[in-house]
Backbone as JSON, one array per atom type, in Angstrom:
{
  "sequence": "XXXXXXXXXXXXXXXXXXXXXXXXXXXXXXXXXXXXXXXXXXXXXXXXXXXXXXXXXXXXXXXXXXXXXXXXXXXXXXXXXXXXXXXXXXXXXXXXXXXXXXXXXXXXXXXXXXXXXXXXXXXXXXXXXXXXXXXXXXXXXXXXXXXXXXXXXXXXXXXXXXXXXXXXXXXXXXXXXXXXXXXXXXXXXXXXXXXXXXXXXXXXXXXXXXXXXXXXXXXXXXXXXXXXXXXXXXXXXXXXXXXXXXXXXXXXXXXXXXXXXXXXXXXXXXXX",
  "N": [[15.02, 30.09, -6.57], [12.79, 31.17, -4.88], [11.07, 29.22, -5.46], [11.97, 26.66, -4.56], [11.98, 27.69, -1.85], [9.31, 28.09, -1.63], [8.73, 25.23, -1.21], [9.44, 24.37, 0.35], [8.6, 25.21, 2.14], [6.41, 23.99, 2.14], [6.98, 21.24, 3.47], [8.5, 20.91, 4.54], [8.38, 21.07, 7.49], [6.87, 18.81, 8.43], [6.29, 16.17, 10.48], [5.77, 13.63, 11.19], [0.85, 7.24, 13.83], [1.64, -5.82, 17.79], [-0.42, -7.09, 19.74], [1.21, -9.05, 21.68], [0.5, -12.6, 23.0], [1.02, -15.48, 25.27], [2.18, -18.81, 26.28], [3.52, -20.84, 28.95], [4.19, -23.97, 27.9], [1.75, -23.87, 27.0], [-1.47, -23.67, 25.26], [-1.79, -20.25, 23.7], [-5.28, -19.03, 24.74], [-7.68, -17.42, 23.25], [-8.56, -13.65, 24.15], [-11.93, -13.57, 25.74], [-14.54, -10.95, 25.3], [-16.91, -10.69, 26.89], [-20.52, -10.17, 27.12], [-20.54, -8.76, 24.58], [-20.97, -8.31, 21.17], [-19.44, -9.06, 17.93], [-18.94, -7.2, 15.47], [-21.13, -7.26, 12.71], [-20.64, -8.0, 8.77], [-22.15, -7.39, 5.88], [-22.23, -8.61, 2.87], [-21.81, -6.59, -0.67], [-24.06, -6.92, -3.81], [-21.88, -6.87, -6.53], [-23.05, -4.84, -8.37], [-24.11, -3.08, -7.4], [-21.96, -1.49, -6.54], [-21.31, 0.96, -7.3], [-23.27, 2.78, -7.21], [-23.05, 3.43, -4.46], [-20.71, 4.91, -4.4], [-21.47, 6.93, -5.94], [-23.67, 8.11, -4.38], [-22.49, 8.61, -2.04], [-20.47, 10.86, -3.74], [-22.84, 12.94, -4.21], [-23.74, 13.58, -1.35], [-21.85, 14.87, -0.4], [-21.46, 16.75, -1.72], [-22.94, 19.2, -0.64], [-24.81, 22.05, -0.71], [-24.37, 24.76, -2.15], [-22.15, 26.81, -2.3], [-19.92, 27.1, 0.59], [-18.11, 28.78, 3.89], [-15.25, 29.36, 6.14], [-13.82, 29.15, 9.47], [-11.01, 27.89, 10.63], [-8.94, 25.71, 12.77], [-5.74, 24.35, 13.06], [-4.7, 21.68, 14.85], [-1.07, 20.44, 15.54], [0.21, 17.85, 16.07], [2.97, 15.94, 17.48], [5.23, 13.12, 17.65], [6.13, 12.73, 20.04], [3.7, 14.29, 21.74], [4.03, 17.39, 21.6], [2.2, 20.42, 20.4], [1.47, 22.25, 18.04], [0.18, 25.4, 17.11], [-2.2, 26.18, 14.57], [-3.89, 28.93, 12.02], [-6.55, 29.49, 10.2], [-8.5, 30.51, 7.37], [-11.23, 29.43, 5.26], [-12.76, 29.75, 1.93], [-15.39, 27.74, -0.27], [-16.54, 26.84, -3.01], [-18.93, 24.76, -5.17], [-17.77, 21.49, -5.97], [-14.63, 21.63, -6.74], [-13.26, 23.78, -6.26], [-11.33, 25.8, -4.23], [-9.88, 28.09, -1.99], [-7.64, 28.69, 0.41], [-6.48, 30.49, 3.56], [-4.33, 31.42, 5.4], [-3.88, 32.97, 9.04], [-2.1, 32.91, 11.16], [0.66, 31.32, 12.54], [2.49, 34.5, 12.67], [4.76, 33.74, 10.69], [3.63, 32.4, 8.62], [1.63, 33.72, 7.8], [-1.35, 35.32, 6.04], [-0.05, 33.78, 3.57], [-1.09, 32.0, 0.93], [-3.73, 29.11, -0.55], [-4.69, 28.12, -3.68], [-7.24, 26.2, -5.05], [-8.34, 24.65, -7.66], [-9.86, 22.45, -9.37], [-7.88, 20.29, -10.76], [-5.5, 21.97, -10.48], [-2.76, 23.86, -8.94], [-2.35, 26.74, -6.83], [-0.12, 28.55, -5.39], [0.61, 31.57, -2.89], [3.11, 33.22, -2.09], [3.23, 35.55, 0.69], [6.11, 37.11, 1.16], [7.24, 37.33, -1.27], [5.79, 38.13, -2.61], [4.7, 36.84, -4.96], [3.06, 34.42, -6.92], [2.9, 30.98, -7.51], [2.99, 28.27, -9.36], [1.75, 24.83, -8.55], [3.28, 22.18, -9.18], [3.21, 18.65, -10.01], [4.5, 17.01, -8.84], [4.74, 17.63, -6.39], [2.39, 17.85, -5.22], [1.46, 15.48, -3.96], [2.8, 15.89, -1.58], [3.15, 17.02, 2.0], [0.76, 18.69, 3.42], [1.6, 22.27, 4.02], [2.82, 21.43, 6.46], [0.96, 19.92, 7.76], [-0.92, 17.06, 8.08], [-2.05, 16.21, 5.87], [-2.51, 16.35, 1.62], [-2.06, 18.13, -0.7], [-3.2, 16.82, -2.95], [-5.11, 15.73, -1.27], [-6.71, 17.89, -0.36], [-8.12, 18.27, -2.97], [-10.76, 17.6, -5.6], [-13.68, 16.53, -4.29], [-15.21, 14.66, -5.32], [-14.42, 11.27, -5.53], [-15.36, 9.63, -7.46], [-14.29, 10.37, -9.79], [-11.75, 9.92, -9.18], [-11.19, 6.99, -8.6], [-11.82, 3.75, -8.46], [-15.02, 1.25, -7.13], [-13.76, -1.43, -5.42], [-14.69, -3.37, -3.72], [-17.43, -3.86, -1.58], [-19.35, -3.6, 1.67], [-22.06, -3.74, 3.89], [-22.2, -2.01, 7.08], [-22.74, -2.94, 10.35], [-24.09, -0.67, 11.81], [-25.63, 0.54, 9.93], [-24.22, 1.87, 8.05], [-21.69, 2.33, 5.38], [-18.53, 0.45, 4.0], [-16.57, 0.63, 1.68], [-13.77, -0.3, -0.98], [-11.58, 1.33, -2.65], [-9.95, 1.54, -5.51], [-7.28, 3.65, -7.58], [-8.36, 5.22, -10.37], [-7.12, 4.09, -13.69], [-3.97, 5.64, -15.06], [-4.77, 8.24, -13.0], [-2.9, 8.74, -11.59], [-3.0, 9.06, -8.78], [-1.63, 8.73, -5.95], [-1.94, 6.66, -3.83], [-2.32, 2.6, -3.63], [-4.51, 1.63, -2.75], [-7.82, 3.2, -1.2], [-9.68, 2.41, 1.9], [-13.03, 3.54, 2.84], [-15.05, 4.38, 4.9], [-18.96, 5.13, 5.25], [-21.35, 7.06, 6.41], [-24.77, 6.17, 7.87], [-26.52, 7.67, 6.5], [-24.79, 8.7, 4.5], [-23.2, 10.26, 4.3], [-19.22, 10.8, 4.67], [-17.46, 9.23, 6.69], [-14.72, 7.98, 7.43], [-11.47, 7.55, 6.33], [-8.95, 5.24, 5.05], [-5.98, 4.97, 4.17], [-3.84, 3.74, 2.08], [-0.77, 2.5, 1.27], [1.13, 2.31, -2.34], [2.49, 0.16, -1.88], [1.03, -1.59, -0.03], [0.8, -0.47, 2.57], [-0.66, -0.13, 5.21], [-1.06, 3.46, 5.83], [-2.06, 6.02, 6.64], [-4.91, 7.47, 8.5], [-8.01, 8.76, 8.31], [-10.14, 10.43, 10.3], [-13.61, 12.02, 10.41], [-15.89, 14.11, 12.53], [-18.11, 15.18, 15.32], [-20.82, 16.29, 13.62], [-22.99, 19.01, 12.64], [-25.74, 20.51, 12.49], [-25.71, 23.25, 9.7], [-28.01, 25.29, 8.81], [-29.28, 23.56, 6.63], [-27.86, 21.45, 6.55], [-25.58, 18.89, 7.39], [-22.64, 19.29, 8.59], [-19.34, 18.52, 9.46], [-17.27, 19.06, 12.51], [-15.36, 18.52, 12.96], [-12.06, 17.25, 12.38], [-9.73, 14.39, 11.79], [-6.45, 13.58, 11.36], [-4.24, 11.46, 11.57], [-1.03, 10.49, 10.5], [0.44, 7.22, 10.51], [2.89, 5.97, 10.15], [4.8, 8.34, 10.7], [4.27, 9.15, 12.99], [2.25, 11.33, 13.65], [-0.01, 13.55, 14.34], [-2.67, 15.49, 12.55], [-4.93, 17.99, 14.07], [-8.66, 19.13, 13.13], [-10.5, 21.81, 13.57], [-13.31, 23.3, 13.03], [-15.27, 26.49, 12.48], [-17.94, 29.38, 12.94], [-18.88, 28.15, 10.41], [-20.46, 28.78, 7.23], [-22.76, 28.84, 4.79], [-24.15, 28.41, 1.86], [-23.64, 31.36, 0.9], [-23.62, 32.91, -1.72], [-21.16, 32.93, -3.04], [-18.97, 34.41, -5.59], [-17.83, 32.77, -8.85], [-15.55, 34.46, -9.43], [-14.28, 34.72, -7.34], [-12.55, 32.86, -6.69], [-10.12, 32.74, -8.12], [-6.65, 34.07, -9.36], [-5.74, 36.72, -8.73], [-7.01, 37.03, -6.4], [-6.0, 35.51, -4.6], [-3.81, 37.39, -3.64], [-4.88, 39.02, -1.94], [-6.39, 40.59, 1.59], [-8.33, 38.55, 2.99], [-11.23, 38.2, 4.71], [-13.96, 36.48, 6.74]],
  "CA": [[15.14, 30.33, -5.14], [11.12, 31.3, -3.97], [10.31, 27.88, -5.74], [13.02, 26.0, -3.65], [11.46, 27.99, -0.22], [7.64, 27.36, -1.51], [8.4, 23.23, -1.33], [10.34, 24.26, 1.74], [7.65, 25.95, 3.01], [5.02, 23.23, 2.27], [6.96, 20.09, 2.93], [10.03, 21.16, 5.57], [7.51, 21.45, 8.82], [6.29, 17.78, 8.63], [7.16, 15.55, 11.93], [4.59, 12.92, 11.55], [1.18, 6.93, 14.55], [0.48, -6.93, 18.01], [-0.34, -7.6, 20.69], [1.18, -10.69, 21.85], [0.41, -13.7, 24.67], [0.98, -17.07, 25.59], [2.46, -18.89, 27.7], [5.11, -21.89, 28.46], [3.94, -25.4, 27.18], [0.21, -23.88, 26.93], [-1.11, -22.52, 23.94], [-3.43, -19.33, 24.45], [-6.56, -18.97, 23.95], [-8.34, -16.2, 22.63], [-9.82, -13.57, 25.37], [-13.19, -13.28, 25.14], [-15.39, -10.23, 25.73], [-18.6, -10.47, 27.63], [-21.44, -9.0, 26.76], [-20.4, -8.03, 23.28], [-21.38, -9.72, 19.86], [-18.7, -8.65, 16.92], [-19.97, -6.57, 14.37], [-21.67, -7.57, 11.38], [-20.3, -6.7, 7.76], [-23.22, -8.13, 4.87], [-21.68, -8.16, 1.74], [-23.4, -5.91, -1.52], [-24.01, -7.46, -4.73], [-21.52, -5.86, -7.03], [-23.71, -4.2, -9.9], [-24.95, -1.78, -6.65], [-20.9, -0.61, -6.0], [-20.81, 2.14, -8.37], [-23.99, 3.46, -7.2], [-23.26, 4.11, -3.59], [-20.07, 5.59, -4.6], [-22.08, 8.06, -6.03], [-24.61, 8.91, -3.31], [-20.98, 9.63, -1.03], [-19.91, 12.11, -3.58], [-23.72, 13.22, -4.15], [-24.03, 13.76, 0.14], [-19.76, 15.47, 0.12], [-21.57, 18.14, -2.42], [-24.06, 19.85, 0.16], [-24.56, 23.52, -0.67], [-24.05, 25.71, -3.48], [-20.78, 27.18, -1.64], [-19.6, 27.41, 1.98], [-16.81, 29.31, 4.18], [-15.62, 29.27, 7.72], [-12.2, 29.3, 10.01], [-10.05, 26.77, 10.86], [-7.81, 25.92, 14.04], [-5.28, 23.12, 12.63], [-3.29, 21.47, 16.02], [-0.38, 19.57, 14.63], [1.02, 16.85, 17.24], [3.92, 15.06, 17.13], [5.09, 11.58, 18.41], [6.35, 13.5, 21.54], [2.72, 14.99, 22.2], [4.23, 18.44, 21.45], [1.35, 20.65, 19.56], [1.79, 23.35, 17.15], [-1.43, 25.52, 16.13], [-2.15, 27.58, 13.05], [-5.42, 29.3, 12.04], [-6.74, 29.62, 8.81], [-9.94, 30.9, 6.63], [-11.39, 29.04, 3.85], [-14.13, 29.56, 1.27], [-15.16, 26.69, -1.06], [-17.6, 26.78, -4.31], [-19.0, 23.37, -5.36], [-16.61, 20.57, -4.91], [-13.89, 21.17, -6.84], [-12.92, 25.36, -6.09], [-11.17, 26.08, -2.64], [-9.52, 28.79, -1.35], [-7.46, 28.67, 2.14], [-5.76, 31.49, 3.76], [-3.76, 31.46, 7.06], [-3.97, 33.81, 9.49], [-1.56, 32.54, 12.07], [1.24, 32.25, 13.3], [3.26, 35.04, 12.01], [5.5, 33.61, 9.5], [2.96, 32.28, 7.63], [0.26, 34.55, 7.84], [-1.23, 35.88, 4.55], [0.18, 32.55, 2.87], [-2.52, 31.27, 0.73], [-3.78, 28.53, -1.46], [-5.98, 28.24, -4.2], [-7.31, 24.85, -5.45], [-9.51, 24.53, -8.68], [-9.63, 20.87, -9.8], [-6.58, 19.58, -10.51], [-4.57, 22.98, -10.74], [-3.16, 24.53, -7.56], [-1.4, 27.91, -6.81], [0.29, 29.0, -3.76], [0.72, 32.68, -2.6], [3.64, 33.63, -0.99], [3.4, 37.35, 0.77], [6.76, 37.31, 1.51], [7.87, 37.91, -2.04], [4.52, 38.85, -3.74], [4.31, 36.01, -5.89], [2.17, 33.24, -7.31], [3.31, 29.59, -8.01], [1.57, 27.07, -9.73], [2.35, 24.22, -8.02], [4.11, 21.57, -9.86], [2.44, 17.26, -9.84], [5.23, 16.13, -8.25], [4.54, 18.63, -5.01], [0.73, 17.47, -4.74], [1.3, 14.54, -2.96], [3.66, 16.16, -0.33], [1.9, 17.42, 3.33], [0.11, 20.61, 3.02], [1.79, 23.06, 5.21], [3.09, 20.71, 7.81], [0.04, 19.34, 8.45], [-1.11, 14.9, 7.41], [-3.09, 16.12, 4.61], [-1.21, 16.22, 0.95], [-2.39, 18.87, -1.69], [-3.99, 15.81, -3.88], [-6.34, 15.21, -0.41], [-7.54, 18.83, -0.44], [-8.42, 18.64, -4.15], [-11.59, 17.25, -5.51], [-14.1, 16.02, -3.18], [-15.38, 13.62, -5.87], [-14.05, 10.38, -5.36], [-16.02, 8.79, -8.81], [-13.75, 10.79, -10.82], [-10.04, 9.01, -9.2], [-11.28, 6.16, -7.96], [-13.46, 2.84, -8.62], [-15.22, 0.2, -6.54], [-13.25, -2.83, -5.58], [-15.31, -4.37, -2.78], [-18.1, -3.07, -0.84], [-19.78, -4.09, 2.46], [-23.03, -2.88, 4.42], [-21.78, -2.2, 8.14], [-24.04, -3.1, 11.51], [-25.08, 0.96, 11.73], [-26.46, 0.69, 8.78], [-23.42, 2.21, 7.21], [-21.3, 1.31, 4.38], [-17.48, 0.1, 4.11], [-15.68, 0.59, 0.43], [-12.26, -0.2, -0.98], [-11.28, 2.0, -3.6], [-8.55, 1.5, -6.19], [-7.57, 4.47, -8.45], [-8.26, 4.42, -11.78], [-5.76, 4.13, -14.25], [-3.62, 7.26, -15.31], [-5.08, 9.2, -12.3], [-1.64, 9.81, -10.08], [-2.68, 8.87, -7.45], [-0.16, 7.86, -4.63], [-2.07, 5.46, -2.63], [-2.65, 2.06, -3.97], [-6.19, 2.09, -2.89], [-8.52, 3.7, 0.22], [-10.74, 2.14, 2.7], [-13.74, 4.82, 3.13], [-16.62, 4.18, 5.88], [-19.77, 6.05, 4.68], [-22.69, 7.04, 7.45], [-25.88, 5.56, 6.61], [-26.87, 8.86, 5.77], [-23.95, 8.4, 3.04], [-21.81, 11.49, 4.15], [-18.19, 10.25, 4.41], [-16.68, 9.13, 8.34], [-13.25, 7.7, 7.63], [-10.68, 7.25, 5.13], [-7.92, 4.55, 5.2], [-4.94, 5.34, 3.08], [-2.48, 2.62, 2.02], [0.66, 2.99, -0.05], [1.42, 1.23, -3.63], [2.83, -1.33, -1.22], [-0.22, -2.1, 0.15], [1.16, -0.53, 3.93], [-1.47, 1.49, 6.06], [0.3, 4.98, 6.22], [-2.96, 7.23, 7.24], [-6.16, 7.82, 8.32], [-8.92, 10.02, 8.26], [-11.72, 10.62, 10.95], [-14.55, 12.95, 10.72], [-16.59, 13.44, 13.81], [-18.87, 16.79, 15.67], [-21.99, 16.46, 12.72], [-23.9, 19.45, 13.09], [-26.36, 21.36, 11.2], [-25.66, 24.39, 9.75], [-28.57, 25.21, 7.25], [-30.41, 22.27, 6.16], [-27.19, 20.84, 6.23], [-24.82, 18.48, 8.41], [-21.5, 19.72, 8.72], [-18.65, 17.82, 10.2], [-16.71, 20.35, 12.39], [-13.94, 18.36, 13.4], [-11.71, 15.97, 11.38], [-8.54, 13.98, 12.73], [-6.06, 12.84, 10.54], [-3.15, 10.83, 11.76], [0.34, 9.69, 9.55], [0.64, 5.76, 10.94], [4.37, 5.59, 10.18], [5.49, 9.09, 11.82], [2.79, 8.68, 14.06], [2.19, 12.66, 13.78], [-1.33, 13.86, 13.78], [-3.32, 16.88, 12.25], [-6.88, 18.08, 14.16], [-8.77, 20.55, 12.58], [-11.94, 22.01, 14.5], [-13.58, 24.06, 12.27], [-16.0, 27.15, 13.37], [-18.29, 30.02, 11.94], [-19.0, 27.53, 9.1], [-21.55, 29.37, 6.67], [-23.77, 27.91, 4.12], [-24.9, 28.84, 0.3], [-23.66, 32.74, 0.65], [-23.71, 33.17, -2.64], [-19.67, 33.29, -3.39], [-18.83, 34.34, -6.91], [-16.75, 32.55, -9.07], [-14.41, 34.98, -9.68], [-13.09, 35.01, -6.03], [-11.13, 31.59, -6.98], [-8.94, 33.34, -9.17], [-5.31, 34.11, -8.91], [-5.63, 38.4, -8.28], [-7.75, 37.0, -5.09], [-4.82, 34.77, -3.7], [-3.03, 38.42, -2.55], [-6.01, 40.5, -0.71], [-6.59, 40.04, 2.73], [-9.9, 37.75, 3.37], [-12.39, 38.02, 5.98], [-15.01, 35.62, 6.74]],
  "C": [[13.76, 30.34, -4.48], [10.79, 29.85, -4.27], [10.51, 26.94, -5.2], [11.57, 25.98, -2.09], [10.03, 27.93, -0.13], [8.09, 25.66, -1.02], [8.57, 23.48, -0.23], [9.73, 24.38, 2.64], [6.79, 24.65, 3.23], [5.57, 21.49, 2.83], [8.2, 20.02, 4.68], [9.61, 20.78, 7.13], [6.95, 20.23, 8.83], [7.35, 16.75, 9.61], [6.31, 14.78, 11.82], [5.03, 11.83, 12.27], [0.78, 5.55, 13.71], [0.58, -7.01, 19.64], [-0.15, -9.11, 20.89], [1.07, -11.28, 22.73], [0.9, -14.88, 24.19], [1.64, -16.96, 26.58], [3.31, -20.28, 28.09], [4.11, -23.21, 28.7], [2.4, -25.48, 27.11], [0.14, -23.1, 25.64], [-2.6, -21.61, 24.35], [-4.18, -19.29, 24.32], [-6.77, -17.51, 24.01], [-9.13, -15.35, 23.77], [-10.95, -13.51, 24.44], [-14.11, -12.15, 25.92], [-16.61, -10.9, 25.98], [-19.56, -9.94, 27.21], [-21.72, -8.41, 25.36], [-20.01, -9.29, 22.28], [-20.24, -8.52, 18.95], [-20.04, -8.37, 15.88], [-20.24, -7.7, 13.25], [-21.33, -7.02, 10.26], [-21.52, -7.86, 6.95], [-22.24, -7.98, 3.99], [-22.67, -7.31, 0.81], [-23.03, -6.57, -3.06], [-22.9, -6.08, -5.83], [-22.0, -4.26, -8.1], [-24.2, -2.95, -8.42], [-23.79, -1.04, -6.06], [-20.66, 0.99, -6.73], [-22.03, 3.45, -7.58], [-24.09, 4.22, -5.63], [-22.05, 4.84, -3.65], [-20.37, 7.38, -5.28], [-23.09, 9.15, -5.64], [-23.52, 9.55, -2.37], [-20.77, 10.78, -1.97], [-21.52, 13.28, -4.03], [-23.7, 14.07, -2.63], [-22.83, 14.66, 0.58], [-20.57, 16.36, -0.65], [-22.59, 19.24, -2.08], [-23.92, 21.07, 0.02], [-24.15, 23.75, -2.0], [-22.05, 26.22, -3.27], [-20.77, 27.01, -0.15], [-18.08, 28.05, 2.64], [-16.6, 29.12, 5.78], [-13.78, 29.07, 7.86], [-12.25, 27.82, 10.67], [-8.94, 27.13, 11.85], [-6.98, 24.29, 13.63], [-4.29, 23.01, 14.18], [-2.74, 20.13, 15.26], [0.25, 18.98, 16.05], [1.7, 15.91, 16.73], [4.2, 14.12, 18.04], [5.17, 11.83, 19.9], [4.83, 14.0, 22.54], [2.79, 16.4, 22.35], [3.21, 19.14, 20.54], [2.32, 22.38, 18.83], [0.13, 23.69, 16.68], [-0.83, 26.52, 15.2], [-3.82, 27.74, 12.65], [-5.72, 29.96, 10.59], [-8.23, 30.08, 8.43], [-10.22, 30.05, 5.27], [-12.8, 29.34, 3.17], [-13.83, 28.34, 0.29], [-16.43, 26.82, -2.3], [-17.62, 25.1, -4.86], [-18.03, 22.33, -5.33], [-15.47, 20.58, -5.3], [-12.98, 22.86, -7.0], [-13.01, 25.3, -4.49], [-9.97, 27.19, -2.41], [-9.19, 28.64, 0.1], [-6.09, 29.58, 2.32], [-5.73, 31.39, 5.13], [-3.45, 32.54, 7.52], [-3.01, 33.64, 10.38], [-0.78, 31.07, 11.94], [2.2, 33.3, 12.26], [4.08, 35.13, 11.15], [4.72, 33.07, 8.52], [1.44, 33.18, 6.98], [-0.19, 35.55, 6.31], [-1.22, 34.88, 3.28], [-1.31, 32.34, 2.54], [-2.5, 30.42, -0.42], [-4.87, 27.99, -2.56], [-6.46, 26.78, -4.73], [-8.29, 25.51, -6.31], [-9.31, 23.36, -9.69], [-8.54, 20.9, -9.26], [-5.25, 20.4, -10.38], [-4.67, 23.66, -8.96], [-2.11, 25.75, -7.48], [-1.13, 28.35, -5.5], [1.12, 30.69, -4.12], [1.28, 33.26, -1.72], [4.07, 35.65, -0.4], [4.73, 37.63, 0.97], [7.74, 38.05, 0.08], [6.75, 37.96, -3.19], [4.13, 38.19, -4.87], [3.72, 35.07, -6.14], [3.13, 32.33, -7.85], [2.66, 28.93, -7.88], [2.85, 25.7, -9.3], [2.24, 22.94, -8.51], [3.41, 19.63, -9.19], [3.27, 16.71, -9.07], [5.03, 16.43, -6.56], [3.21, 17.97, -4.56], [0.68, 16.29, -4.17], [2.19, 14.52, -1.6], [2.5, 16.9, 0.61], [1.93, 18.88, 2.95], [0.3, 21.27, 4.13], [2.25, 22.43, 6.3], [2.26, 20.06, 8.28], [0.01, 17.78, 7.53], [-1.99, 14.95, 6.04], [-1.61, 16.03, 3.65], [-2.19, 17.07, 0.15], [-3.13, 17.85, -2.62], [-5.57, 15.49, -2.87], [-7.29, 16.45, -0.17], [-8.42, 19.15, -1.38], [-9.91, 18.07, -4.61], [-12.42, 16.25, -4.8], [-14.88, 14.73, -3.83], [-14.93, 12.26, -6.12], [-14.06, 9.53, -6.65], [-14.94, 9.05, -9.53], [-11.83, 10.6, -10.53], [-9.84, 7.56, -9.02], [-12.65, 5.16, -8.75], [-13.54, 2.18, -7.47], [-14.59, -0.96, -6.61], [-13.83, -3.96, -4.95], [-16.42, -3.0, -2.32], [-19.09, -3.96, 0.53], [-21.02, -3.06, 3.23], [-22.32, -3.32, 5.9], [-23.23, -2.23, 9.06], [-24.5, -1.83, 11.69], [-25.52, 0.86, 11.03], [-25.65, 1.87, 7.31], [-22.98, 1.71, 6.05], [-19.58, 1.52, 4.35], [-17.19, 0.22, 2.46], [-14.73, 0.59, 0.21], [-12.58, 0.33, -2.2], [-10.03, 2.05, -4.51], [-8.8, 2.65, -7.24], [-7.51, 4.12, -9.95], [-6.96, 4.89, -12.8], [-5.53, 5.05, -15.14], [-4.1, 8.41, -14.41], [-4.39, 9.58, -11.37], [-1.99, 9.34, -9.09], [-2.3, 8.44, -6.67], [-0.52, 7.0, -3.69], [-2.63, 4.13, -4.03], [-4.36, 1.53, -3.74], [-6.92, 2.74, -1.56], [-9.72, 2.81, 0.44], [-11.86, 3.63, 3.35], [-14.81, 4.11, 3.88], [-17.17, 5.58, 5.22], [-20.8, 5.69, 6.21], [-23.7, 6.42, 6.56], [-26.46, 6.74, 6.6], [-25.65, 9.63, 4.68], [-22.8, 9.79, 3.18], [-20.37, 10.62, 4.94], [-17.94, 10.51, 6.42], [-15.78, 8.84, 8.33], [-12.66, 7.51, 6.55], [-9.04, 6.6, 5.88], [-6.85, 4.67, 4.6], [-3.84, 4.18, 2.94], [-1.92, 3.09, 0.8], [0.63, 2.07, -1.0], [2.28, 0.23, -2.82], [1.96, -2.44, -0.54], [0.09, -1.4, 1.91], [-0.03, 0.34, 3.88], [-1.09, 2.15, 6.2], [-0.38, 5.92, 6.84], [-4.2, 7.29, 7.55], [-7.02, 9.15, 8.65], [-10.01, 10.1, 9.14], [-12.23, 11.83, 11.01], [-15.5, 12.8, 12.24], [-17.36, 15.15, 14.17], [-19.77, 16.93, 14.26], [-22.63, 17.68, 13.34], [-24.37, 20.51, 12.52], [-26.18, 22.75, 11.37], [-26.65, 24.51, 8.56], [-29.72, 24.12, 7.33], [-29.41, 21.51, 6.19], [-26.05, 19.97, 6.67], [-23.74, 18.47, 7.84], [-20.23, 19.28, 9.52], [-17.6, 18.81, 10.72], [-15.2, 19.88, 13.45], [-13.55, 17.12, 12.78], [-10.4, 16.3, 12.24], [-7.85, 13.54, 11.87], [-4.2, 13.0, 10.87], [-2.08, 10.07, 10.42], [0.32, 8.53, 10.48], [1.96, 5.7, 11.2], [5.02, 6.76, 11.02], [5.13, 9.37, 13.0], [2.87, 10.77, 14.66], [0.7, 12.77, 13.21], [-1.8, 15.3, 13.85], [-4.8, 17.16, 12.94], [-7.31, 19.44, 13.56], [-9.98, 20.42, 13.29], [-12.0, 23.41, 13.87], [-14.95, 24.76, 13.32], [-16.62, 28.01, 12.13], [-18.52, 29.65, 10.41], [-20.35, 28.43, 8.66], [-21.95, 28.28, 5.35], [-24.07, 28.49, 3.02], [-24.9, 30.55, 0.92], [-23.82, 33.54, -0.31], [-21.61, 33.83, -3.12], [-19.52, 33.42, -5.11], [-17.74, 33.56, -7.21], [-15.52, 32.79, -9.02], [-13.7, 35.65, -8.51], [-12.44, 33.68, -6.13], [-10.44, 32.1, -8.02], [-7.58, 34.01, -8.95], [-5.02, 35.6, -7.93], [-6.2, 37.63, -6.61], [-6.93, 36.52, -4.0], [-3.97, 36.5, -3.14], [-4.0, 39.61, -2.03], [-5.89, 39.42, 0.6], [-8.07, 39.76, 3.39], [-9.44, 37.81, 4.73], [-13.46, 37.32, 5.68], [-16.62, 36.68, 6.61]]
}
């Protein structure tokens, strides 16, 4: 029964976004902008794909730890919003902790990530559940993420290089296919990297090859020594339902012990 109303919980609350011309016995032409030259992609010799894959998850591992609150608005095709407000701490990239504060029926709810293992904490009946492989690719909480997208921030270790391109910023463009035996539910991701190599978008396509999601980061701004992205957007394509999160009070290398990612920690009540 709780194990039923955990999925229910995490999975129940999800609502998730050509142009054509011509013209009769003409055939159209193409408009054309003014003023504006189409970007530039270079290509990169392959033997150098591996290596910027590893300056992205090098530049995603900033800090010893960090913590800070969260305002998730969930919009649906309608333009109807839903918020919820959350706390998270995080220890190097693959230990996370997130606890919701709001609204009232979920409040308390919390979830622990450490690698590939995840546990959810429902206050309602005082218990812990480890949450099951088949669950980790369902939306986390109602929101466009999926319990597999919260989980390690390392990319190297699901994913290889399939292509790679240098963009006109001086960015970089990568397709990513996962590697084999690693679960994972998209057939591969499109990731834009800044040219300062911290991560700006993620493309998501299905083992069909369809576009189903993306990911924008955006608001860079130093906390520390350290640039902090304090708002991410991430739209479903097909239900055309999108998640914003605008993060606040972000902190920096506090010195978090390990042993606050541990299960006893999932039922106290965190403060930032």
């Amino acid at each position: 029964m709780i194990r039923a109303i955990a999925i229910g919980l995490l999975s129940g609350c999800l609502f998730f976004a050509g142009q054509a011309w011509g013209g009769k016995g003409k055939k159209a032409k193409p408009a054309v902008r003014k003023g504006k030259v189409a970007p530039k992609e270079k290509s990169i010799p392959k033997s150098q794909w591996r290596s910027l894959l590893t300056k992205l998850d090098q530049a995603e591992s900033q800090g010893t730890d960090q913590r800070g609150a969260m305002k998730l608005i969930l919009i649906n095709k309608a333009g109807a919003k839903r918020l919820r407000k959350a706390i998270f701490f995080q220890k190097g990239t693959n230990r996370r902790l997130v606890q919701f504060k709001s609204p009232s029926n979920i409040a308390g709810l919390s979830v622990l990530i450490r690698g590939g293992d995840i546990h959810l904490y429902l206050p309602q009946f005082r218990r812990i559940r480890r949450i099951a492989a088949h669950v980790k690719n369902q939306p986390f909480m109602g929101t466009d993420l999926s319990f597999d997208d919260l989980g390690s921030l390392q990319y190297s270790k699901g994913y290889d290089v399939s292509a790679a391109v240098k963009m006109a910023d001086g960015g970089y463009k990568l397709t990513l296919k996962p590697k084999k035996g690693s679960g994972k539910a998209y057939k591969h991701l499109v990731v834009q990297m800044r040219k300062d190599n911290l991560l700006r978008s993620v493309t998501f396509f299905n083992r069909k090859g369809v576009k189903i999601k993306r990911m924008e980061r955006s608001q860079f701004k130093k906390v520390k020594r350290y640039l902090f992205p304090h708002r991410m957007k991430v739209c479903d394509l097909i239900k055309q339902h999108c998640t914003v999160v605008q993060m606040s009070q972000i902190q920096m290398d506090t010195g978090i012990r390990s042993k606050f990612f541990t299960r006893r920690y999932l039922k106290r009540e965190l403060d930032l």
